[in-house]
C-alpha positions as CSV (number, residue, x, y, z in Angstrom):
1,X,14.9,-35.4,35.1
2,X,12.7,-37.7,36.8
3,X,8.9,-37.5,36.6
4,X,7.4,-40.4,38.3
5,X,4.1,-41.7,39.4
6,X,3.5,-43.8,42.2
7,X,1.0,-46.2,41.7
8,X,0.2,-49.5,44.0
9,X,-1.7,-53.1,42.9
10,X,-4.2,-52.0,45.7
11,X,-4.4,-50.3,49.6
12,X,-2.0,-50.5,52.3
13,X,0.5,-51.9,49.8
14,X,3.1,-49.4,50.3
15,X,3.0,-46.6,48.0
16,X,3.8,-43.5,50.5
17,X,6.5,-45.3,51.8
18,X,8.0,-46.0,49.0
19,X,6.9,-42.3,47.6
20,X,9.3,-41.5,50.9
21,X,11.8,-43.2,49.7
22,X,12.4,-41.9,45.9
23,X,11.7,-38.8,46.7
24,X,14.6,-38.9,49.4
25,X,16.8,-40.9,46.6
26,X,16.2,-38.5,43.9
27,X,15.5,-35.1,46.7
28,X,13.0,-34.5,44.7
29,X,9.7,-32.4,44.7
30,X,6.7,-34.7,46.0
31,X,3.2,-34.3,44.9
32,X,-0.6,-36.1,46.0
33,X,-3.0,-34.5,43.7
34,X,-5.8,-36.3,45.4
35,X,-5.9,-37.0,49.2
36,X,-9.4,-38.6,50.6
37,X,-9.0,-39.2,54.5
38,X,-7.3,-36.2,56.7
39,X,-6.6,-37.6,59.7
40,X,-4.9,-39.0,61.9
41,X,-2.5,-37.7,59.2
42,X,-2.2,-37.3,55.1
43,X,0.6,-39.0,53.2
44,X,2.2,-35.7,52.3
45,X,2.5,-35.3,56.4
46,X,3.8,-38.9,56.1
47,X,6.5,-38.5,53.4
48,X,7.3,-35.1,55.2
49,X,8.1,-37.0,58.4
50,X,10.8,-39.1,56.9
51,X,12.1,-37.1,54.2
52,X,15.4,-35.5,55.4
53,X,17.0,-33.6,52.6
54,X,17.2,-29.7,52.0
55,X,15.9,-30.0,48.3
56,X,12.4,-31.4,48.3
57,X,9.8,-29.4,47.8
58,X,6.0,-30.3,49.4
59,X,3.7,-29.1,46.7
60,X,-0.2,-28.7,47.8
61,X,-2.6,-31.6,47.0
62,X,-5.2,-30.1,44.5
63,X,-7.5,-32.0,46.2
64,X,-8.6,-32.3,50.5
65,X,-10.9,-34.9,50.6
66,X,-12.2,-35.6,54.8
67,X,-13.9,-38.6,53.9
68,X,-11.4,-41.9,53.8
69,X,-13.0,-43.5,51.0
70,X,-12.4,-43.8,46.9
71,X,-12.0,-40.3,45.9
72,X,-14.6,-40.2,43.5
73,X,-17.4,-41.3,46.8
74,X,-15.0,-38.5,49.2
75,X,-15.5,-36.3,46.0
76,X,-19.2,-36.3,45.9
77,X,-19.7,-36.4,49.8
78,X,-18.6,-32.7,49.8
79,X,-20.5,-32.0,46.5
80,X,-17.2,-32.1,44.3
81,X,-16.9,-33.3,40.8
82,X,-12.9,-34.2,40.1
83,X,-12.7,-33.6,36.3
84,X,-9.3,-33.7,33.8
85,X,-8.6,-30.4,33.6
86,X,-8.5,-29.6,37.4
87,X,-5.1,-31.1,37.4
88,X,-1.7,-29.8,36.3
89,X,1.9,-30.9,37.4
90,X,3.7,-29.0,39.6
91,X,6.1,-25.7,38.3
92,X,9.1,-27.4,39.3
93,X,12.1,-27.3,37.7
94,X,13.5,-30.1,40.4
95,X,12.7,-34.1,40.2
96,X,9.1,-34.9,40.8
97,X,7.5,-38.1,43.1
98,X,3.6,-38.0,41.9
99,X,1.6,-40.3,44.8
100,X,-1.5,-42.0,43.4
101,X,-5.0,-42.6,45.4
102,X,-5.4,-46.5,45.8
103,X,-4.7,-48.1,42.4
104,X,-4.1,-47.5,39.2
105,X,-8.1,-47.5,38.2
106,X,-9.5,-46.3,41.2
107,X,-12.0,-43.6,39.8
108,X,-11.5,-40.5,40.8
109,X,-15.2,-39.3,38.9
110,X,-17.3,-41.2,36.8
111,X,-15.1,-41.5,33.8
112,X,-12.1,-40.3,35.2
113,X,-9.3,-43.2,36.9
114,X,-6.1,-42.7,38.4
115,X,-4.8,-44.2,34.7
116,X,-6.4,-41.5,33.0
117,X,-4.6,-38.7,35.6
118,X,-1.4,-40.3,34.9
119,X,-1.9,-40.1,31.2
120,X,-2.8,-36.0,31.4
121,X,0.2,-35.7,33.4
122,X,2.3,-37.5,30.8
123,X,4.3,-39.3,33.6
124,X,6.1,-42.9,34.3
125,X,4.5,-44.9,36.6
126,X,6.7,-46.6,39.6
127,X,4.3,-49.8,40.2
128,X,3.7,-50.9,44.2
129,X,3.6,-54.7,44.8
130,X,3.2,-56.7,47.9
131,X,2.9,-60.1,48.3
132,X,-0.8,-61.5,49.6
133,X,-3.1,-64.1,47.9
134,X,-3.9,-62.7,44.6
135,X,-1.4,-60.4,44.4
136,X,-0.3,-62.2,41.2
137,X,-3.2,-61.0,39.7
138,X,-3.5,-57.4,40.9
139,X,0.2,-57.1,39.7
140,X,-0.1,-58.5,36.1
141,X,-3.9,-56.7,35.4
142,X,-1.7,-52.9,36.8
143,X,1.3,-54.0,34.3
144,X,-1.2,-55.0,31.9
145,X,-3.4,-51.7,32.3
146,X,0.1,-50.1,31.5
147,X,0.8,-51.9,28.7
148,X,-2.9,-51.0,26.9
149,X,-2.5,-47.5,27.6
150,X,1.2,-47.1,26.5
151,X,2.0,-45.9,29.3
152,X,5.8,-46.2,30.5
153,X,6.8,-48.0,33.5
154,X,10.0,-46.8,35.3
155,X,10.1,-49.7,37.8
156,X,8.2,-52.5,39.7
157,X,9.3,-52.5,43.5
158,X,8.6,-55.5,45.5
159,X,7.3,-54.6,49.2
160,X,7.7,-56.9,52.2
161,X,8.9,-60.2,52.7
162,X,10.0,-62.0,49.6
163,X,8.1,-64.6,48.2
164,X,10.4,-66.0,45.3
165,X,7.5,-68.5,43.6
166,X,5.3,-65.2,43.3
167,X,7.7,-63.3,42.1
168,X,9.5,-65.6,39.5
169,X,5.5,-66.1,38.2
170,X,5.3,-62.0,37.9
171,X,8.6,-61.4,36.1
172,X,7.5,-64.6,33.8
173,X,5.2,-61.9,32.0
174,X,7.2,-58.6,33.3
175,X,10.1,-57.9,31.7
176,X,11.2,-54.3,32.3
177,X,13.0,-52.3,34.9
178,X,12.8,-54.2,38.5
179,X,13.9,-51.4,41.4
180,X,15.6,-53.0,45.1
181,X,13.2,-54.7,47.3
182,X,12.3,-53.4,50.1
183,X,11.9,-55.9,53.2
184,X,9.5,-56.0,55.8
185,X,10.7,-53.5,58.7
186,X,9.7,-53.0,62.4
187,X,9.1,-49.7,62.2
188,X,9.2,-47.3,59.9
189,X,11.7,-44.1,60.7
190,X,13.5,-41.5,58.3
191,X,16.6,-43.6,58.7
192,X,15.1,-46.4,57.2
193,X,14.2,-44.3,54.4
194,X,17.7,-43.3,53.7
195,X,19.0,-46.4,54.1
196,X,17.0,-47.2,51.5
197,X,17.4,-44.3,49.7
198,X,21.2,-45.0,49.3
199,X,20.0,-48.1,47.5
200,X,17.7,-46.6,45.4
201,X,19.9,-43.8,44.5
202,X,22.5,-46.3,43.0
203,X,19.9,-48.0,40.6
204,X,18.9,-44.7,39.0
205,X,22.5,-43.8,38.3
206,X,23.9,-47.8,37.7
């Protein structure tokens, strides 16, 4: 059974779609502990949109946050303190597709990171890359946070157009599990996703 966390090397990178897309691959159960920004939609509403199958399950986010900001500053705007034990996976006997807030040490209180959620959830972490000046860097520090905290990753996924020099200086240091590309697409529709899907599918049972 597949428990996986979604985690990106920054914003805008990519992590709901590709949340979309495993959790179409796999129909599994899909879970944001922690959404900061409501409108003019949440990423569960997103990956709701372009999920098709009859299996996955849309589990409530523990957390509502209004304010669009690091969850820790949307946290304390409404007078909330995030803390550990606040946060437990899911009942689901099904697959599970955990979406992170921002990256992997985004604080979600003083104290608390998205790296110390994924740890309490004891899950593998699906890493987020896209290809921008000094995404090098934001890629190898997230592998390397990984490394230092033993925590397993299932896959890197790059996002976007390919950039072969970045990526041959990435999997220079990176080693494990490398999941299909996805390229840079118009628009953004649930059959893209299970176009994609179909791909994805076929690497988890190759």
């Amino acid at each position: 059974m597949e428990h996986l966390f979604i985690t990106g090397i920054g914003t805008d990178v990519g992590k709901t779609l590709v949340a979309a897309i495993l959790t179409e691959a796999l129909q599994a159960d899909y879970w944001k502990p922690v959404q900061a920004g409501l409108t003019p939609t949440t990423d569960a509403g997103t990956v709701r949109g372009l999920v098709t199958n009859p299996v996955s399950r849309f589990w409530p986010e523990r957390y509502r946050l209004a304010l669009p900001a690091s969850p820790h500053a949307a946290a304390a705007a409404e007078g909330l303190l995030l803390r550990p034990d606040d946060f437990e996976l899911p009942a689901t006997t099904n697959h599970l597709v955990v979406e992170g807030a921002g990256g992997l040490l985004v604080p979600l209180a003083p104290g608390f990171s998205v790296a110390d959620l994924v740890q309490r959830l004891g899950l593998a972490v699906v890493v987020v890359s896209r290809h921008y000046l000094g995404s090098i860097n934001h890629t190898l520090l997230t592998l390397e946070a990984l490394r230092m905290r033993q925590i397993p990753v299932r896959g890197l996924v790059f996002n976007g157009a390919p950039n072969p020099a970045t990526e041959e200086a990435i999997l220079s240091y990176y080693d494990g599990p490398v999941m299909p590309r996805i390229l840079e697409e118009p628009a953004v529709s649930a059959a893209v996703v299970a176009r994609y899907a179909a791909e994805f599918r076929a690497w988890f049972n190759h």
